[in-house]
C-alpha positions in Angstrom: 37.5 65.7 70.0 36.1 65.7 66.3 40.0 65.3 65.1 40.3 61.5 67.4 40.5 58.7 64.9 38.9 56.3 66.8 37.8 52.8 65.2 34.7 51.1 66.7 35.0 48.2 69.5 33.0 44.9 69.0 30.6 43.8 71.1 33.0 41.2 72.7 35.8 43.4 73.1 33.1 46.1 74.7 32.6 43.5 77.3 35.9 43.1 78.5 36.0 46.8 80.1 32.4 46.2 81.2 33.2 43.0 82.6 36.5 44.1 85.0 34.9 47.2 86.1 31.8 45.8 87.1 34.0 42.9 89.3 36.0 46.2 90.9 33.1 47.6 91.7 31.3 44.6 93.3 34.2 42.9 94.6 36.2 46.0 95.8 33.1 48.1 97.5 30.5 45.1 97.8 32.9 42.3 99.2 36.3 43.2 100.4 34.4 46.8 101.6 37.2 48.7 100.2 36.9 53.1 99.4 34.2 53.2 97.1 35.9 56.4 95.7 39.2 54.4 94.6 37.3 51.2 93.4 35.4 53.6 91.2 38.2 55.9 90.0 39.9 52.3 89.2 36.9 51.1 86.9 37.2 54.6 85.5 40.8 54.2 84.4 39.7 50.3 82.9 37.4 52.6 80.6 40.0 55.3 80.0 42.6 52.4 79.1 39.9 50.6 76.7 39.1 54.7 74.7 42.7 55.4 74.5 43.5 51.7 72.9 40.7 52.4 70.2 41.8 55.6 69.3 40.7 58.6 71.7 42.1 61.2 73.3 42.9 61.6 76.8 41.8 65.4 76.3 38.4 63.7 74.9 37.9 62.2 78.4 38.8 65.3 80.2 36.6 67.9 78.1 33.3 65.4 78.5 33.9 65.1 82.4 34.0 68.9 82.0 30.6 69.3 80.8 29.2 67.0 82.9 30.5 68.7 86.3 29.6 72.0 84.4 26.0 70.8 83.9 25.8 69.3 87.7 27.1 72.2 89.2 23.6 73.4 90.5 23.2 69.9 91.8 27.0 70.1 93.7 26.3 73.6 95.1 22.8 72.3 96.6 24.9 69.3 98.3 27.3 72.5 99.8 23.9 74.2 100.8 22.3 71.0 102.7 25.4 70.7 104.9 25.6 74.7 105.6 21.8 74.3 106.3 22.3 71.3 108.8 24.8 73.3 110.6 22.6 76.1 111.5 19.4 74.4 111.6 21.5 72.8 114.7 23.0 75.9 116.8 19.5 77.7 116.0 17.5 74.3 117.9 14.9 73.6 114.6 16.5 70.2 113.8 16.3 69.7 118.1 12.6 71.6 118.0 11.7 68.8 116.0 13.9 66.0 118.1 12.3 67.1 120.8 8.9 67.0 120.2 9.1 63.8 118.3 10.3 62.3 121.1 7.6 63.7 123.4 5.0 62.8 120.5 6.3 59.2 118.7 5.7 56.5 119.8 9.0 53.9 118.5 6.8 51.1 117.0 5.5 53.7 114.6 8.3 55.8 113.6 9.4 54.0 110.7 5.8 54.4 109.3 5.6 58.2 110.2 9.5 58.4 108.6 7.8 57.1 105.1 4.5 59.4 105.3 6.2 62.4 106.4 8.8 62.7 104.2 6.6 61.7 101.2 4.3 64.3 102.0 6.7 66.9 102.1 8.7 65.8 98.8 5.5 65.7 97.1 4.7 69.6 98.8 8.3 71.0 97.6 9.3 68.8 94.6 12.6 67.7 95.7 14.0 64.1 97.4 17.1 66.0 98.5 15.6 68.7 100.5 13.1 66.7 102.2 16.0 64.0 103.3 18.3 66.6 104.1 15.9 68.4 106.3 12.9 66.8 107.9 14.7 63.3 107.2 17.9 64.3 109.6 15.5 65.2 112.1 13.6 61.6 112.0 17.1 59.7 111.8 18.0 61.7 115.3 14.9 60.5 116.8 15.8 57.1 115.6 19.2 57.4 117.2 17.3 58.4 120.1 15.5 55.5 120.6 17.8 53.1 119.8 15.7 52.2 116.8 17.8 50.6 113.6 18.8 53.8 111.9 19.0 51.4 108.4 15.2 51.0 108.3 14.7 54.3 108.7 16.9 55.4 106.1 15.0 53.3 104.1 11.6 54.6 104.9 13.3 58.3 104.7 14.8 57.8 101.5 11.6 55.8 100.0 8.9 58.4 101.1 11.2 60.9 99.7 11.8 59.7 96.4 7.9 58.5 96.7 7.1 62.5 96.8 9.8 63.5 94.3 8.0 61.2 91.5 4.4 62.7 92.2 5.1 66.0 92.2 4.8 68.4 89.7 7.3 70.8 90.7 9.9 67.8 90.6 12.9 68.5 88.4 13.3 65.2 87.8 9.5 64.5 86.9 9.6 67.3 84.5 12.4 65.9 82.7 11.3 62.7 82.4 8.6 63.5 81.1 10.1 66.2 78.4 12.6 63.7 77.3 9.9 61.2 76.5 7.2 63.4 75.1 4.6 62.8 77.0 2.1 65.6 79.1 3.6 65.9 82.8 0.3 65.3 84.1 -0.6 62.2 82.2 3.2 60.7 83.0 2.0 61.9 87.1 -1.3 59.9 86.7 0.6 56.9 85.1 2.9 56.8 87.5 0.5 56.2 90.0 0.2 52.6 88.5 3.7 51.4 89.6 4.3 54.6 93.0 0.4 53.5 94.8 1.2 49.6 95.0 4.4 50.2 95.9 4.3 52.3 98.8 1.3 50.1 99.7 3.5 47.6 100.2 6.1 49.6 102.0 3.7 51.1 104.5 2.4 47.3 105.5 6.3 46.2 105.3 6.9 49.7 107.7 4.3 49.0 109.9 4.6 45.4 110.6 8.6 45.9 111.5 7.5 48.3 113.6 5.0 46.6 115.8 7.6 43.7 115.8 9.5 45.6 117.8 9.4 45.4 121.8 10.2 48.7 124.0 12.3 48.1 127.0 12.7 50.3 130.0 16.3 51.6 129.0 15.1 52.7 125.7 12.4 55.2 127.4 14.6 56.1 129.8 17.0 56.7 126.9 14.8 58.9 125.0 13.7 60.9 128.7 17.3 62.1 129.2 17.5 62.9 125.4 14.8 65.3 125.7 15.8 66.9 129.1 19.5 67.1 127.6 17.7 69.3 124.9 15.3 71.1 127.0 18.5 72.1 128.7 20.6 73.0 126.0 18.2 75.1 123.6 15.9 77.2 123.9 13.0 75.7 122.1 10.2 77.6 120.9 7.9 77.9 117.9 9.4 80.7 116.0 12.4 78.0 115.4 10.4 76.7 112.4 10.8 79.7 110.7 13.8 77.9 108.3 11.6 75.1 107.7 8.3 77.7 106.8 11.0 79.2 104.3 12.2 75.7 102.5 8.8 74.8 102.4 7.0 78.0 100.9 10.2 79.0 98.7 9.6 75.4 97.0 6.4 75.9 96.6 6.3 79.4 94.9 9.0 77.5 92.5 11.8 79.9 93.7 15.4 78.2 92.9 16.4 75.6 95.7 20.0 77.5 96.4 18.4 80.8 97.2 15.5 79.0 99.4 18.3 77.0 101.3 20.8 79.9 101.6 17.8 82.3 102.8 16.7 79.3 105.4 20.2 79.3 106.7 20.9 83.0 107.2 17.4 83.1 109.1 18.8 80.0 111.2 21.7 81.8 112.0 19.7 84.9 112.8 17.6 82.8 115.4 21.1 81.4 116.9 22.1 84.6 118.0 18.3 85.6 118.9 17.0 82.7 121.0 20.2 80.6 121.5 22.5 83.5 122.9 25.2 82.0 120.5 28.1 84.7 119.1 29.1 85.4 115.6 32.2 83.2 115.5 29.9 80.2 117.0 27.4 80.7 114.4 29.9 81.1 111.1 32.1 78.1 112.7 28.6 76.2 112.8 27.9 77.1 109.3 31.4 76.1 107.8 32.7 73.1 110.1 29.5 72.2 111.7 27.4 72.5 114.7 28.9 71.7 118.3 27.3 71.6 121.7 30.4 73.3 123.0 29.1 76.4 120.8 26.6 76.7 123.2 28.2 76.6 126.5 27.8 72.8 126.9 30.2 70.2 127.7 31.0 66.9 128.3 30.2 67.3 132.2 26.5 68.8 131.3 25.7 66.8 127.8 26.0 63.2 127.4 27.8 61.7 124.7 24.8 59.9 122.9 23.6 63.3 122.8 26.8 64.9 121.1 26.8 62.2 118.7 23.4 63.6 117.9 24.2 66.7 117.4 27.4 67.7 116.8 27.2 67.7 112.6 26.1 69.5 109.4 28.6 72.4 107.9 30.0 73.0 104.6 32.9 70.7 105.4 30.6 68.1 106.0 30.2 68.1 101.9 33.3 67.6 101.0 33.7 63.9 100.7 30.9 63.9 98.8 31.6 66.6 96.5 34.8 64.8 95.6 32.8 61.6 95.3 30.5 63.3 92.4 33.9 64.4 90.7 35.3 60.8 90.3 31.3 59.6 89.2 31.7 62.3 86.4 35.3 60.5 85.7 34.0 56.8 85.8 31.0 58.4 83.1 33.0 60.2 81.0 35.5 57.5 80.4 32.6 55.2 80.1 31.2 57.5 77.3 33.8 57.8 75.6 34.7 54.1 75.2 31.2 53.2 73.6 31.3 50.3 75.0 28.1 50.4 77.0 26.1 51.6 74.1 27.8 48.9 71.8 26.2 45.7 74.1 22.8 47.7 74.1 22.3 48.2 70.3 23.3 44.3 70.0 20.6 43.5 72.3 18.1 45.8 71.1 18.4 43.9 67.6 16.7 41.0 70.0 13.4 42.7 71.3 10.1 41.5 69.9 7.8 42.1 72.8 6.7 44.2 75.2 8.0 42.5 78.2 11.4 42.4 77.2 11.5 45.6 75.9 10.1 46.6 79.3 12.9 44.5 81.2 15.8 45.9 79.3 14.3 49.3 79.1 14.6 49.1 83.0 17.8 47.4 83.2 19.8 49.8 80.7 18.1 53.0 82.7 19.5 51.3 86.1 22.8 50.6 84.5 22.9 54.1 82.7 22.2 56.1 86.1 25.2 54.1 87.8 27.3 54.8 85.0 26.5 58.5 84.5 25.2 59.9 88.0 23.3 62.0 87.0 19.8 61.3 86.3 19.0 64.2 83.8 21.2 62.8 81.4 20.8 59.6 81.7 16.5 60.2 80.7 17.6 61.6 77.5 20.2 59.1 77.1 17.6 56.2 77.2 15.0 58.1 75.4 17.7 58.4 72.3 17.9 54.7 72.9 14.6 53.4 73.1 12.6 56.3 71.5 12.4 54.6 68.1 11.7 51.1 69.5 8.3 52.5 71.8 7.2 54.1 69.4 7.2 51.1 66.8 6.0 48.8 69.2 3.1 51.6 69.3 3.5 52.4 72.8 2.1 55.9 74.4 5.4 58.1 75.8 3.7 57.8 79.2 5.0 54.2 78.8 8.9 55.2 78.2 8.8 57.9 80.9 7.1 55.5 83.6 10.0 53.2 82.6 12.7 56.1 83.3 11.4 56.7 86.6 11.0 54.0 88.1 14.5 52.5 86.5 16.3 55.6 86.9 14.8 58.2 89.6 14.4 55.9 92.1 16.7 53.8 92.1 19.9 56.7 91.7 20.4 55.8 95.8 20.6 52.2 95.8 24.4 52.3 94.6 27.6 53.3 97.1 29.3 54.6 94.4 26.6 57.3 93.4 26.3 60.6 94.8 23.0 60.6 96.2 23.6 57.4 98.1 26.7 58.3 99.2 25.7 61.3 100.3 22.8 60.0 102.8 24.9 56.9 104.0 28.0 59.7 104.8 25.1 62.3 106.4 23.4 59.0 108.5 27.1 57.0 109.2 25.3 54.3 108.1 27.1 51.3 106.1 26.8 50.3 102.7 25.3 46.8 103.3 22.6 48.2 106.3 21.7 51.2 103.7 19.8 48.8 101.6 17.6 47.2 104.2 14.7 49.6 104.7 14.9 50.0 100.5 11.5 48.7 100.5 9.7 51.1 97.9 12.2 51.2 95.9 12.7 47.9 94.5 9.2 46.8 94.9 8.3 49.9 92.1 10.9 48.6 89.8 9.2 44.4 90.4 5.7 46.2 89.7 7.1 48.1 86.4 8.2 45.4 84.8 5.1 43.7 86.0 3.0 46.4 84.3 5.5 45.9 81.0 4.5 41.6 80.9 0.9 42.2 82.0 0.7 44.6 78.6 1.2 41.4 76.4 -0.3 39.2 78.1 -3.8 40.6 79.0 -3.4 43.5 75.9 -3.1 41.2 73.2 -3.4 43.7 70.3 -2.6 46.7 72.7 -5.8 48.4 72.9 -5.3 49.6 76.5 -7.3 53.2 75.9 -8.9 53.0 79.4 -5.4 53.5 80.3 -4.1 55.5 77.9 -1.5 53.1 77.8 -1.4 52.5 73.7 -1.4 55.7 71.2 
């Protein structure tokens, strides 16, 4: 790499890559709907073209995506763990422990509120988005499917009560490295984040809780839900010890043990309770662990189990990942090939030279950590990435850290799922068979925090005036 000799793009030709892949990408995934893996491996090879024309290597390409896969590789094998933990949380009956009894307990014009609550209050408990979707958030999108409720609202409340909890909470990876690449005291970036995250999920509990009372039950829906839960009374053999696996995700996280030993140990205990309460064999449980679960494992077939209820089921398994794992391989192409070429870094220095107040630097602080996170995937580096951009200018514009890593949050934490072509959204739209367009209607939290961050960056300059904020702890 140090051996390339490379000559530096200008701005305008920097925009010509920008400008073609951004149409594939919008035009290919957003309007003609096509693979969002090919549309992005073709905006990679635009940026692969542009580097090679201006002097790197191919190998340059190849050695960066190397790191990045090398540095995501915990992240990858937690994506391998959620669908081996699906699969057994099925054929051992927690995920239909909890189906069950939320169908006995929930009442529909509330279960898109209690989908925002719940899983905020147990991201917040365990310090991770992923693990709270991937557990207790399959569980609520079953009920959903259950009672015939709109499976893209509550996907959105999921998915904002998740990320909700994953920005509060102190044993957050994400929040801790937000913080560090800022400077600022985790605590003091928790408290200031409260600024932007209370509003916010103000509105989307309102928003949550109006759409649901909007909606009107009919007689098929509860009969609907009725002959879900005697299908699973039928099937499984439901008890309380069947929450064991979710005891174990939920103390492991908060004892701060690492999430891949906490999953793995959930699932072995999940298969352990298949064999115990469900009566299933070994082959049945490993099949359910690799390919996924099946109501066939259990003895069940088409004759006894009704399709709507197979469709609930019948999921999870390492296999289940493997879409998305190749997904995250051609993201780390599309960023490395986008590093390389400089050209997104070239339009943001020329823009930086145009920042003179706090609002705007607020609004393209936002805007370059949204576009950074779509470009790189990967949210770790994309804090420091912004930090090495914007460090200087916060600090000159005499702006407290908790300022910058407010911005990174709510530009680049939470909004990481709102794009097809990144992993975390296409993970959650492949888990929920939801598609693109219907994944962004529930979405509520997360773009009203970005609205009320950039709110918070204008209402600085205009009711600040010399910047002496120290109530908030705003200014230095």
């Amino acid at each position: 790499m140090k051996n390339d000799t490379t000559n530096r793009p200008s701005v305008g030709s920097a925009l010509v890559p920008i400008a073609m892949a951004l149409a594939i990408l919008i035009i290919g995934i957003g309007i003609l709907k096509y693979p969002a893996e090919l549309m992005l491996l073709f905006a990679g090879i635009v940026f692969a073209i542009f580097s090679v024309l201006y002097g790197h290597k191919w190998e340059s390409i190849i050695e960066t995506m190397g790191s990045k896969i090398k540095k995501a590789l915990p992240a990858i094998l937690i994506l391998f763990c959620i669908g081996l933990l699906i699969g057994t949380w099925m054929i051992s009956g927690t995920i239909p422990l909890f189906v069950y009894y939320g169908l006995e307990i929930i009442n529909p014009n509330y279960l898109y509120l209690i989908a925002f609550l719940v899983t905020a209050i147990v991201s917040t408990c365990v310090g991770t988005s992923w693990g709270s979707a991937g557990t207790i958030g399959v569980a609520i999108m079953s009920i959903a499917q259950t009672m015939d409720l709109s499976l893209a609202i509550t996907a959105g409340a999921v998915v904002s009560g998740a990320y909700f909890g994953d920005k509060l909470s102190p044993l957050s990876d994400t929040t801790n490295m937000s913080s560090i690449a800022a400077g600022s005291n985790l605590y003091e970036h928790i408290k200031h984040m409260l600024y932007t995250a209370v509003p916010s999920s103000i509105l989307a509990i309102i928003v949550f809780t109006v759409v649901g009372f909007g909606m009107e039950t009919d007689s098929s829906q509860l009969s609907n839900i009725q002959e879900m839960s005697a299908g699973l009374d039928q099937l499984f053999n439901l008890n309380l010890l069947l929450l064991l696996p979710a005891v174990v995700v939920i103390v492991g996280s908060l004892m701060k043990k690492p999430p891949l030993i906490v999953l793995f140990s959930s699932s072995v205990i999940a298969m352990i309770l298949g064999l115990v309460t469900q009566g299933a064999s070994f082959a049945n449980i490993f099949a359910s662990a690799v390919s996924g679960f099946n109501v066939d494992m259990l003895g069940a077939g088409a004759n006894v189990i009704s399709e709507d209820l197979q469709s609930l089921l019948n999921r999870g398994g390492l296999y289940s990942m493997y879409n998305a794992t190749f997904f995250v391989f051609v993201a780390f192409f599309f960023a490395s090939a986008l590093e390389i070429s400089q050209a997104l870094n070239i339009i943001l220095e020329s823009i930086l030279a145009h920042l003179k107040t706090i609002g705007s630097i607020t609004l393209s602080s936002l805007i370059t950590g949204f576009a950074v996170i779509n470009c790189t995937s990967n949210a770790l580096v994309s804090y420091f990435l912004v930090q090495d951009i914007y460090g200087k200018v916060y600090k000159k514009k005499n702006l407290h850290p908790v300022n910058l890593s407010r911005n990174m949050e709510d530009s680049i934490t939470i909004t990481e799922v709102l794009m097809p072509w990144q992993s975390q959204g296409f993970s959650w739209q492949l888990h929920w068979v939801l598609a693109t367009s219907n994944f962004y209607h529930g979405q509520f939290l997360t773009l009203a925090d970005f609205y009320f961050q950039l709110y918070m960056g204008f209402l600085l300059r205009l009711l600040g005036g010399d910047l002496e904020f120290a109530n908030w702890n705003l200014t230095r």
